[in-house]
N, C-alpha and C positions, 0 to 999 in steps of 0.2 A: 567359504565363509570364515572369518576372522574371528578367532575366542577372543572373549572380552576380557580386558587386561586391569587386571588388580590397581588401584589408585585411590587417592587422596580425596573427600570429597569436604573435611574440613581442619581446620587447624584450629583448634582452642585453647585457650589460656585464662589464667583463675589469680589473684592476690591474693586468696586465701585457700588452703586446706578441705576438702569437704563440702565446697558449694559446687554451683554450676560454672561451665567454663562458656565464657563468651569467645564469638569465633571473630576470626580474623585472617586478612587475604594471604599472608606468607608468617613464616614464622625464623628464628633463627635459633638452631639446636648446637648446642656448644658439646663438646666433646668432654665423657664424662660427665657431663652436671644436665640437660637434658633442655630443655625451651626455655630460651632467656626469659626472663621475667616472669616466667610461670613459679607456683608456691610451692609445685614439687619439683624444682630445678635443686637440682644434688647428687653428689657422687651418692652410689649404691646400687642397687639391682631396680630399684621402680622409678627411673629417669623421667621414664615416656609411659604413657598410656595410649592402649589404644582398645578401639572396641568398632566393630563392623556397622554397618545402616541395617545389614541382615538382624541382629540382634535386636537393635532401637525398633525396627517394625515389628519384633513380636510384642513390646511394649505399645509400641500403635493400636496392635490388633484387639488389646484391652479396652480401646477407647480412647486410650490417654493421648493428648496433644504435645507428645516431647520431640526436641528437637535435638539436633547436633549438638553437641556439649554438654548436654542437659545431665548425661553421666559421668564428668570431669572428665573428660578422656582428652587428652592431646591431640589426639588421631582419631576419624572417625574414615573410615576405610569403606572399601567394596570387593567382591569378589573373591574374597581373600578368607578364607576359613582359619581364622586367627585361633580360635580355640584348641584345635586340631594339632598347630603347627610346634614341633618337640623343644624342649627348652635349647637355644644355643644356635639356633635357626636364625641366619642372617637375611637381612631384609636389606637391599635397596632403594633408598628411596629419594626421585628426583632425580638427577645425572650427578649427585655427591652423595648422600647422607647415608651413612652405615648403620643400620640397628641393630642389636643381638638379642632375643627373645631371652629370659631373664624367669620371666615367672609368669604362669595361666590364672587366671582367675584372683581373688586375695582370700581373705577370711576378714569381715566384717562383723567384727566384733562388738561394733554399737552403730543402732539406725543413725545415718545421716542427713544432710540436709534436703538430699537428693531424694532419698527413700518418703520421707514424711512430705516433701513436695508432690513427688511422682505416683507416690504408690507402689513404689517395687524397684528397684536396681538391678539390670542383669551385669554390671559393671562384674560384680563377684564371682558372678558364674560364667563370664563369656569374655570380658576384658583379658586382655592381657598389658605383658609392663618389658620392655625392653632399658637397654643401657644405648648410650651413643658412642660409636667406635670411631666413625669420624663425622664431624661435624659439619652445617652449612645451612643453606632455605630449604623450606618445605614447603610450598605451596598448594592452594586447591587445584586438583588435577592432574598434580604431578602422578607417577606412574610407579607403581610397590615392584620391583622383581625378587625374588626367594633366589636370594645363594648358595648353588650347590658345595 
């Protein structure tokens, strides 16, 4: 039987800081600066967000009706224990895109737009935030491999 392989299951993007990120079919992540048009496109260590379906369903299991983006994440992933994974841990993703894990979790230092809509954010405690090493598409479905 075939283990089931880590992958993309949305790509989102945001014109502002702090709201919800609307999804969309492919994305284009630029080297060093992180998803064209998105608000946190920028050199630095928090390029990319990403955060698991794993996570967003304990937020389900509350009750709450969130969806993919619904945490600003860039990435909303599967299979993939993103929390877990050490800082500097390269990620594949697609048959181009390079990520380099950056930073777990952030410090949220004032409720957001997310939090006061949602009810709770695990963005803080389960996100993480990568840099882009080399650039290209990301599409839904493309496939996460972890570079040794």
């Amino acid at each position: 039987m075939e283990k089931t392989q880590a992958k993309i299951l949305a790509v989102n993007i945001s014109q502002k800081k702090g709201e919800k990120k609307q999804n969309i079919p492919c994305g284009l992540f630029l080297e060093d600066i992180g998803l064209d048009g998105d608000a946190h496109a920028e050199s630095g260590i928090r390029q990319v967000s990403l955060l698991a379906k794993e996570s967003i369903e304990k937020i389900r299991a509350k009750g709450l009706a969130v969806q993919y983006g619904d945490f600003a994440e860039n990435l909303t992933t599967e299979v993939i224990d993103l929390p877990a994974l050490p800082i500097g841990t390269r990620l594949k993703v697609g048959g181009k895109v390079l990520l380099e894990v950056t930073q777990i979790g952030k410090v949220c230092h004032t409720r957001c737009n997310i939090f006061y809509t949602v009810g709770d954010c695990v963005m803080p405690r389960e996100g993480i935030f990568a840099k882009v090493l080399v650039g290209g598409d990301i599409q839904i479905d493309d496939r996460i491999e972890i570079i040794e």
